[in-house]
ZAMILUM-208769 format. One record per residue (C-alpha): residue number from 1; x, y, z. Coordinates in steps of 0.25 Angstrom, whole numbers. Layout:
residues N
(atom NUM, (X, Y, Z))
...
END
This chain:
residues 434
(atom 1, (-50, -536, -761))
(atom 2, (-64, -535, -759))
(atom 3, (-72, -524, -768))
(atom 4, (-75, -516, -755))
(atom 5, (-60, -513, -756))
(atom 6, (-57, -510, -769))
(atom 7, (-69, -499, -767))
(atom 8, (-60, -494, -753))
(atom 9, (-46, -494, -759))
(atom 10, (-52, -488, -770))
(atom 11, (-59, -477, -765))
(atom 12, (-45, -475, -756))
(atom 13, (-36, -474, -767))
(atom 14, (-46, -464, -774))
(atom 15, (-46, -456, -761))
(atom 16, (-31, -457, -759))
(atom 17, (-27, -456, -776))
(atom 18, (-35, -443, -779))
(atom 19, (-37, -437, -764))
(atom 20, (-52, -435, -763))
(atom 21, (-53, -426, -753))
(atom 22, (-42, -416, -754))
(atom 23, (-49, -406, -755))
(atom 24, (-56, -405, -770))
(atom 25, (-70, -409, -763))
(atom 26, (-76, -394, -757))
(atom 27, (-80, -403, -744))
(atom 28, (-66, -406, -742))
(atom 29, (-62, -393, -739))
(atom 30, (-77, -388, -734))
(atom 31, (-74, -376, -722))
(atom 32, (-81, -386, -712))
(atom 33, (-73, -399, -715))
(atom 34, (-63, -395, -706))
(atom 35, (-69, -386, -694))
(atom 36, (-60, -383, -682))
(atom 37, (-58, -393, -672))
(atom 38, (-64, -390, -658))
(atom 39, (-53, -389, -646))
(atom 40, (-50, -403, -642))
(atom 41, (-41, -409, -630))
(atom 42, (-30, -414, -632))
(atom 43, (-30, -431, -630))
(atom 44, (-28, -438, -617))
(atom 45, (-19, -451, -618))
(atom 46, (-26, -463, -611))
(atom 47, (-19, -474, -606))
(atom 48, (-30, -483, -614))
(atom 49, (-28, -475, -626))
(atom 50, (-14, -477, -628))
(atom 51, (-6, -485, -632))
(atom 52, (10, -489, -638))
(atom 53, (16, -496, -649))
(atom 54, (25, -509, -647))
(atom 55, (35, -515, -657))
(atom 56, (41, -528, -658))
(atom 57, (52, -528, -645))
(atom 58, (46, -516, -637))
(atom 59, (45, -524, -624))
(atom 60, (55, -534, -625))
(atom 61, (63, -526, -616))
(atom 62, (53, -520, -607))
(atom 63, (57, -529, -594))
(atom 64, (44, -526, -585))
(atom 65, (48, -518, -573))
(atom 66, (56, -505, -569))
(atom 67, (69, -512, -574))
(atom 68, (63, -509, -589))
(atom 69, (57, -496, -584))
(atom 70, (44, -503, -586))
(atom 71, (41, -498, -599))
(atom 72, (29, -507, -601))
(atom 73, (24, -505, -587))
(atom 74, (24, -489, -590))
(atom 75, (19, -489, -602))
(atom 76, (7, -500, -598))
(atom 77, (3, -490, -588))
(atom 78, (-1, -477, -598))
(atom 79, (-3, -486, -612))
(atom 80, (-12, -496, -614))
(atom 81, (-12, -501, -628))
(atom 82, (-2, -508, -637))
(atom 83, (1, -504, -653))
(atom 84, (10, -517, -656))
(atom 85, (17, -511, -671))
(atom 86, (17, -524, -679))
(atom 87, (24, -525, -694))
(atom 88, (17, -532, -706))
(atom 89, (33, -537, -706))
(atom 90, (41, -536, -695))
(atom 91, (55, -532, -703))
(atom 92, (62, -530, -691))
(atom 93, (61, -543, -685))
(atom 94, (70, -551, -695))
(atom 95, (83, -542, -688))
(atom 96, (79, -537, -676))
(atom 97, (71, -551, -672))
(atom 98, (59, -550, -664))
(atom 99, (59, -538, -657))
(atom 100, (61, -524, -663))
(atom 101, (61, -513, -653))
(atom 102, (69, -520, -643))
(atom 103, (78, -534, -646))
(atom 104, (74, -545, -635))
(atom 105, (84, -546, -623))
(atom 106, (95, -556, -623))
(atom 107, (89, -569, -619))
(atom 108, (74, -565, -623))
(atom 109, (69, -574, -633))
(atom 110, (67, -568, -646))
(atom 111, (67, -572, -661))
(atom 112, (78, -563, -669))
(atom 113, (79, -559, -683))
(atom 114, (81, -572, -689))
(atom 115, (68, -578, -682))
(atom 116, (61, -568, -693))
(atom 117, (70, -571, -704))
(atom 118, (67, -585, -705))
(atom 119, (53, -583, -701))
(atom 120, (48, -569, -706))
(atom 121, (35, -575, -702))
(atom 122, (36, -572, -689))
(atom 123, (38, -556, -694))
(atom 124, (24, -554, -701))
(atom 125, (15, -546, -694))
(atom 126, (6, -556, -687))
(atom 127, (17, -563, -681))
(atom 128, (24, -550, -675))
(atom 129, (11, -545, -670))
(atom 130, (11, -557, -662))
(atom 131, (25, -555, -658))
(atom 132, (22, -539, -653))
(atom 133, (8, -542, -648))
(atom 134, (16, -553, -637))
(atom 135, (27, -545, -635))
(atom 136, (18, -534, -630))
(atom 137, (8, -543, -623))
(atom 138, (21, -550, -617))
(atom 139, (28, -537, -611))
(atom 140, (14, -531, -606))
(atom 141, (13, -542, -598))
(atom 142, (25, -544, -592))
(atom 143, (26, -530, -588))
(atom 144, (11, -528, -583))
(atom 145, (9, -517, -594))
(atom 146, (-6, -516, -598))
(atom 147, (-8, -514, -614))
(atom 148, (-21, -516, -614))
(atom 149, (-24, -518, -629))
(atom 150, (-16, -519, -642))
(atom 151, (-16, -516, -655))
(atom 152, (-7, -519, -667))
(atom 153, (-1, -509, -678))
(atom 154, (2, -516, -692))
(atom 155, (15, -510, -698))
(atom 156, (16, -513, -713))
(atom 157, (26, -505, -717))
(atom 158, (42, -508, -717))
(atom 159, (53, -501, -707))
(atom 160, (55, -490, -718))
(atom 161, (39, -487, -720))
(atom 162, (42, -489, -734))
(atom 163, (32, -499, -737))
(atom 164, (26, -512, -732))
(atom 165, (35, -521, -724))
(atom 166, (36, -535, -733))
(atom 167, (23, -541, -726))
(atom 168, (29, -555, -729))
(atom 169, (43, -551, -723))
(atom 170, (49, -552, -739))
(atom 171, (56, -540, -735))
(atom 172, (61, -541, -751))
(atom 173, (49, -534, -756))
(atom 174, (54, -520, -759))
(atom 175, (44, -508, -754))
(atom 176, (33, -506, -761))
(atom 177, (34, -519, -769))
(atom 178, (22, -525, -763))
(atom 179, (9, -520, -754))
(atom 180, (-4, -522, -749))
(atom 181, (-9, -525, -764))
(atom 182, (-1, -538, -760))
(atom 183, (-13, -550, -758))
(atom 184, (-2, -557, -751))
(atom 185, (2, -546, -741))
(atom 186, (-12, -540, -739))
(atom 187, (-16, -554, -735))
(atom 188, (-5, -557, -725))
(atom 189, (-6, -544, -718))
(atom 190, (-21, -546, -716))
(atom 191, (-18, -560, -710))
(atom 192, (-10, -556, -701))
(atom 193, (-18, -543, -698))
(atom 194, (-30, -553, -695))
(atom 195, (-23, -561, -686))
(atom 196, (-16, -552, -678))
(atom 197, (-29, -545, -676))
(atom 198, (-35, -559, -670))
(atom 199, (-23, -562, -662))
(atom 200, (-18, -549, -655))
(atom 201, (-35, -542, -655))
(atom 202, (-30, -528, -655))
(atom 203, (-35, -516, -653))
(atom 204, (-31, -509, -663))
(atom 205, (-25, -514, -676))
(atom 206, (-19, -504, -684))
(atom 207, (-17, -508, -700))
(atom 208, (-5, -502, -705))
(atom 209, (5, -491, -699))
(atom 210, (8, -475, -706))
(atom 211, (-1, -481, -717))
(atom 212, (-4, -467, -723))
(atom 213, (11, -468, -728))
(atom 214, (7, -474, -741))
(atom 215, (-1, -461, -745))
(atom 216, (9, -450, -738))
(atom 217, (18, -441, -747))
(atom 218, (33, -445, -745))
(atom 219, (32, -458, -739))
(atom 220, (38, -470, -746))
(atom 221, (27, -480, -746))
(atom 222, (17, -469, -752))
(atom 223, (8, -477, -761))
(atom 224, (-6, -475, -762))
(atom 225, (-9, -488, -768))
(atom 226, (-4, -495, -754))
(atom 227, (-12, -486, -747))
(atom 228, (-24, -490, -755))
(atom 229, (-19, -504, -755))
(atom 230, (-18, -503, -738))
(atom 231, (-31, -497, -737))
(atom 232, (-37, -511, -742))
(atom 233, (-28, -518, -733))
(atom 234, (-33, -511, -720))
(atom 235, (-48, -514, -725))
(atom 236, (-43, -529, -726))
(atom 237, (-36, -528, -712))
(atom 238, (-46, -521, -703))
(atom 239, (-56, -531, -708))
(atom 240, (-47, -543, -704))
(atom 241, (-43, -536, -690))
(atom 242, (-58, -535, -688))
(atom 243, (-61, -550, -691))
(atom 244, (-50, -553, -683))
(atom 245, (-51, -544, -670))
(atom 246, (-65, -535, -671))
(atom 247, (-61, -527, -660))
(atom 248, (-48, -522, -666))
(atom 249, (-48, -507, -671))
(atom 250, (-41, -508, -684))
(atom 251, (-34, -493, -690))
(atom 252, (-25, -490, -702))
(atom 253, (-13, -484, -697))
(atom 254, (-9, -469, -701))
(atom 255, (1, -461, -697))
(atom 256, (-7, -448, -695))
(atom 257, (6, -437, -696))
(atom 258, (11, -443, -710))
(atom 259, (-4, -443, -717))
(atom 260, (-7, -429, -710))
(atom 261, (8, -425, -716))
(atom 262, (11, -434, -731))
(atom 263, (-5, -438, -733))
(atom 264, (-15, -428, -730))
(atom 265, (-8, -419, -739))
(atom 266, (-8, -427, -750))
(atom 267, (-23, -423, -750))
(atom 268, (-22, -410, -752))
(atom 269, (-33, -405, -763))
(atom 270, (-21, -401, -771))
(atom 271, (-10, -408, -767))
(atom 272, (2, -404, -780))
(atom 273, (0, -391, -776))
(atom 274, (1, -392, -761))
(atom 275, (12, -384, -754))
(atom 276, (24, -393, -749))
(atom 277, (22, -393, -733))
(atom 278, (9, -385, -731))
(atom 279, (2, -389, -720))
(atom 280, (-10, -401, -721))
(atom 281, (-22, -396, -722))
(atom 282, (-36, -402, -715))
(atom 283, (-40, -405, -729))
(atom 284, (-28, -415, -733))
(atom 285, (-31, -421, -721))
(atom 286, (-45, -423, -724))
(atom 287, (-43, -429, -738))
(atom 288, (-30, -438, -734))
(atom 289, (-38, -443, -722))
(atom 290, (-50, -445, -732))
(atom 291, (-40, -453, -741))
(atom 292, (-32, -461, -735))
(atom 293, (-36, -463, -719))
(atom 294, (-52, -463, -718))
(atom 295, (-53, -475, -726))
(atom 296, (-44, -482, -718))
(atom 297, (-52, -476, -704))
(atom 298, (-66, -481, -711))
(atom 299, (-61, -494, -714))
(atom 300, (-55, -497, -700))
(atom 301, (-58, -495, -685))
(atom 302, (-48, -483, -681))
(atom 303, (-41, -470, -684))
(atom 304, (-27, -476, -682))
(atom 305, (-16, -465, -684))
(atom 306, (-1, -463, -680))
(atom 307, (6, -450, -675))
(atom 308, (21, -450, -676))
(atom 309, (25, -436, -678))
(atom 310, (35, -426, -670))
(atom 311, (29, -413, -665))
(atom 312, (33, -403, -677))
(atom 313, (28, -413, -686))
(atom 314, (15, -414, -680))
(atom 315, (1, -408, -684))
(atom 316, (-8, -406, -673))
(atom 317, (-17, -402, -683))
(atom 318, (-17, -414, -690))
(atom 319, (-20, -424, -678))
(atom 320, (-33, -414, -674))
(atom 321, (-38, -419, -689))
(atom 322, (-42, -431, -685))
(atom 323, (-56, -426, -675))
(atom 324, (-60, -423, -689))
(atom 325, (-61, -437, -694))
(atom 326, (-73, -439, -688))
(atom 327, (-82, -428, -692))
(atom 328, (-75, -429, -707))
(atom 329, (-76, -443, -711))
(atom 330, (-87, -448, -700))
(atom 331, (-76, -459, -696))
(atom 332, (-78, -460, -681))
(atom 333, (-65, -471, -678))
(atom 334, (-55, -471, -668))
(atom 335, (-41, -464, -668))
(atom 336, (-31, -472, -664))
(atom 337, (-16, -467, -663))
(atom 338, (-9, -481, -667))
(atom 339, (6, -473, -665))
(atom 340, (9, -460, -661))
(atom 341, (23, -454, -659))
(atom 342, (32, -444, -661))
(atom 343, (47, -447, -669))
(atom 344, (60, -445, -663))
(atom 345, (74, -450, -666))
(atom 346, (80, -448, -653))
(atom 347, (78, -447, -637))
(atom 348, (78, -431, -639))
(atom 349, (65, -432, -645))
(atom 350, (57, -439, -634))
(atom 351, (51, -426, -628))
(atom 352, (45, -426, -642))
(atom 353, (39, -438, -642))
(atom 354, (32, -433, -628))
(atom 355, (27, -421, -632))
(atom 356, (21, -427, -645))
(atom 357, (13, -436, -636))
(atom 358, (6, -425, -630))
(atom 359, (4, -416, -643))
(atom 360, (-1, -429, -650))
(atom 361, (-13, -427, -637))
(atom 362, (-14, -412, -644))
(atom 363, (-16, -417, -656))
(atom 364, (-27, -426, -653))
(atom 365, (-36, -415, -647))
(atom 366, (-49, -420, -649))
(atom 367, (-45, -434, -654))
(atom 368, (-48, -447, -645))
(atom 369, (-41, -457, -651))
(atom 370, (-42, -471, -646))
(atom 371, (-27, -475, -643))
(atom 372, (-15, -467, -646))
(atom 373, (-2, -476, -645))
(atom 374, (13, -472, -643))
(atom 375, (21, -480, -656))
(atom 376, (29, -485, -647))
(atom 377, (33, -491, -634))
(atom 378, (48, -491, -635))
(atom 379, (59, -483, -642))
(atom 380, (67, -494, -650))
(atom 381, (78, -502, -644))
(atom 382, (91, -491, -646))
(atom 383, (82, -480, -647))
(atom 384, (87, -473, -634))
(atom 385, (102, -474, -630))
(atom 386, (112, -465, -623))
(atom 387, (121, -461, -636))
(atom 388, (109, -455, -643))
(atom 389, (109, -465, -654))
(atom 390, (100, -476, -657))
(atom 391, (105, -490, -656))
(atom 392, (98, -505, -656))
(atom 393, (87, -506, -662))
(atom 394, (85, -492, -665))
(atom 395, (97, -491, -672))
(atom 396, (95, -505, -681))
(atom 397, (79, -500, -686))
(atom 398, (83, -485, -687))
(atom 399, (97, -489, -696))
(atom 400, (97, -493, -711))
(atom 401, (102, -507, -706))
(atom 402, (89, -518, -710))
(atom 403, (81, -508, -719))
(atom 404, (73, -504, -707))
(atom 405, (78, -489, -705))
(atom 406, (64, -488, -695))
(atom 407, (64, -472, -691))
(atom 408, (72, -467, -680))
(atom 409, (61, -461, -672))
(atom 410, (53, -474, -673))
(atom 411, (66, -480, -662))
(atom 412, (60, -469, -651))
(atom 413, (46, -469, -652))
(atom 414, (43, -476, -639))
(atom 415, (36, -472, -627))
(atom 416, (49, -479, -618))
(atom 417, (65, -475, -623))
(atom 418, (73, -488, -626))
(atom 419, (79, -486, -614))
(atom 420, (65, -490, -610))
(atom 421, (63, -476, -604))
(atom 422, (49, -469, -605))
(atom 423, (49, -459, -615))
(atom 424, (44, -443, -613))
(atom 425, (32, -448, -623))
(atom 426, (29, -460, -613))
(atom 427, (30, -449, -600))
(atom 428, (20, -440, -607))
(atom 429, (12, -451, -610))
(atom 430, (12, -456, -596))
(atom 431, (8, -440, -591))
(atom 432, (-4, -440, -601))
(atom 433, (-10, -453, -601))
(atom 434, (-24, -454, -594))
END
C-alpha cells in the first residue's frame, strides 16, 4: 500500500470514527448551507438512459418470437443498456449449476453443480462474468434485441449479506474471519477486476454492491474497519479498470434508502441523545455523505446509487438531496442509478412496483442522471404460479435449504413474471419512456 493510501484511508477512518461534520463545526449547520430547492420537473425515462439487470439463467428460456411473449424483443425496444450482476464467488453454481434464475431446458447443454465442485475455478468472478457477458450477447442476438452497451456490477457479498462471499470458493471461512486486509484476496479480486475490464470494455463498472452496509446501524456486516479496508480496495480497483479500459466509468455501489435510513443518522452532532425514530435531518445527511460517500465519488468516475424501497418507506425528501452535491462539495460527476426497485413478496404487489417507477421520476425532480436500470429482467423461475406459492427455484434460494435463504422479494423483482408475462412496472415503463 502505497503512502498516498495510508493518508486516504486514514483521513476516511478519522472522518467516519469521530464524525467530522455532524454538526459541531458552525458552517455545518450555517442558515445558507441548505437553501430551498427551486421547483424542478420531474425526470423523463429515455430509452438510452435506461437500462436492466441480468443474472446468471435470465434468458436461457426466452425462445425469440411470440411463442416466448418476446420478452427480449419487448424489452429491447424501450431499454437500451445491460447491468450483468456478477459475484466475487458465485455460491450458487455448486447446486444449481450454471444457470440460476432459470435451469436450462432438457437437452440444452449446460454444466451442472458438480462441474463447479470439482472446479470452483470456473465459479470466481472473471470466469462467470464471462459466462453472463455471452449469455446475454448470445440471447440479444438471437432475438434481434438491441442493448446497445453493458456494464458489470461486482457483488462481494454472500446470499445472506452478512459478509464477503469466500473469494476463493473456501466456503469454510466463517464470516467475518477474513477481509479485504487479506494481500491474497485483495490481489485476486483486483486480477480479475483488471481483466474483466479489458475483456468485456464496459460502460460502467460498479465496485462493490449496498456497500454503505458496513457503516449502517443494525446490519450484520457493520465494521468500520472494513469499510476503511474497502475504500483502499476501490482506489486499487478504479485504477486497474482504468489501465485496463479508459473509457469505462468506474462507481462504488451504495444503496441510497439504507445510508439515508441506518447511516446519515449516525451523524447526528449528538448522536447518544438522538430520539429513536425522529426523522433525518439535512445535516446528517451532510456529514454521512461527507464521511463515507464523497471520498468514494472523488476517487471514481460516478455517483453510483441503488433504490430498492416500497412507497411508505420512501423519502422523497431524501432523493431531492442529491442536487445539493454539487454546489456543497464542488463534485461535478455523473448519478447513475445502478438498480432501482421496489420489494414485493407476491403477485398482489405488482401495481406497487409500477407506481414506485413513476414516484421514483418524482423524486428525481431536478436530477439528470445518466442511466437509471431496472434490477432485473425476470422474476425468478417459481416466482409466479397458480396456487399463490413460490416454487423452483424461488422456492430453493428463498427456503433454509443451502444456506442461501436470498429474500423473498428479490424472486419478483423483474420487469417480465415468470410466467414470462410483462409486468405493470414494464407497462408504465413502456408508457413513459421517450
Amino acid at each position: 500500500m502505497n503512502q498516498r493510501s495510508y493518508y486516504w484511508v486514514g483521513l476516511a477512518s478519522f472522518l467516519i470514527f469521530t464524525g467530522l461534520g455532524c454538526g459541531d463545526d458552525a458552517d455545518a449547520t450555517a442558515p445558507d448551507r441548505f437553501p430551498a430547492l427551486g421547483e424542478a420537473s420531474a425526470l423523463e425515462y429515455e430509452s438510452e438512459a435506461f437500462g436492466v439487470g441480468f443474472h446468471h439463467g435470465s434468458t436461457v428460456r426466452l425462445t425469440p418470437g411470440e411463442s416466448q411473449n418476446g420478452v427480449l424483443e419487448r424489452a429491447g425496444s424501450v431499454i437500451n443498456h445491460a447491468f450483468l450482476h456478477v459475484s466475487a464467488f458465485d455460491a450458487y453454481a455448486s447446486t444449481y449449476g450454471e444457470f440460476l434464475y432459470y435451469s436450462a431446458a432438457t437437452g440444452t447443454p449446460s454444466r451442472g453443480p458438480q462441474d463447479f465442485r470439482t472446479n470452483p475455478d470456473a465459479a470466481r468472478f472473471e470466469a462467470r462474468a464471462g459466462d453472463l457477458l455471452s449469455e446475454v450477447r448470445e440471447a440479444k442476438l438471437e432475438s434481434g434485441a438491441d442493448f446497445d452497451s453493458y456494464s458489470i456490477v461486482l457483488d462481494l457479498w454472500n446470499s445472506r449479506s452478512s459478509w464477503y462471499v469466500p473469494w476463493d470458493g473456501k466456503s469454510t471461512r466463517a464470516p467475518g474471519s477474513f477481509g479485504l486486509y487479506r494481500d491474497d484476496m485483495r490481489e485476486s479480486l483486483i486480477a480479475q477486476i483488471s481483466a474483466v475490464a479489458a475483456e468485456s470494455k464496459p460502460r460502467y463498472f460498479i465496485i462493490g454492491n449496498a456497500m454503505e452496509r458496513f457503516v449502517a446501524d443494525g446490519e450484520a456486516a457493520f465494521s468500520e474497519t472494513e469499510f476503511s479496508n474497502f475504500m483502499v480496495f476501490y482506489q486499487d480497483a478504479v485504477a486497474a479498470v482504468h489501465a485496463a479500459s479508459p473509457e469505462t466509468k468506474v462507481g462504488a455501489g451504495i444503496n441510497w434508502d439504507r445510508f439515508v435510513e441506518q447511516v446519515a443518522p449516525r451523524y447526528h452532532a449528538d448522536y447518544e441523545s438522538r430520539e429513536a425514530g425522529a426523522p433525518v435531518t439535512a445535516e446528517e445527511i451532510d456529514a454521512g455523505f461527507q464521511a463515507v460517500i464523497l471520498p468514494l465519488l472523488e476517487a471514481g468516475d460516478i455517483l453510483s446509487l441503488q433504490s430498492y424501497t416500497s412507497l411508505d418507506d420512501a423519502n422523497p425528501g431524501a432523493y431531492q438531496f442529491l442536487r445539493r452535491v454539487k454546489p456543497l462539495y464542488g463534485v461535478d460527476k455523473p448519478l447513475v442509478w445502478y438498480s432501482v426497485g421496489s420489494p414485493v413478496t407476491s403477485r398482489s404487489g405488482y401495481t406497487q412496483q409500477g407506481q414506485y417507477l413513476e414516484r421514483f421520476a418524482q423524486w428525481n425532480a431536478g436530477l439528470q442522471p445518466e442511466m437509471v436500470a431496472w434490477k432485473s429482467l425476470m422474476n425468478i423461475d417459481g416466482a409466479d404460479v397458480s396456487s399463490g406459492d413460490v416454487a423452483g427455484q424461488c422456492r430453493g434460494l428463498t427456503g433454509t435449504a443451502n444456506d442461501f435463504e436470498v429474500p423473498l422479494s428479490h424472486c419478483f423483482d423483474g420487469l417480465f413474471s415468470s410466467a414470462l408475462q410483462p409486468k405493470a412496472v414494464f407497462n408504465v415503463l413502456q408508457g413513459a419512456i421517450k
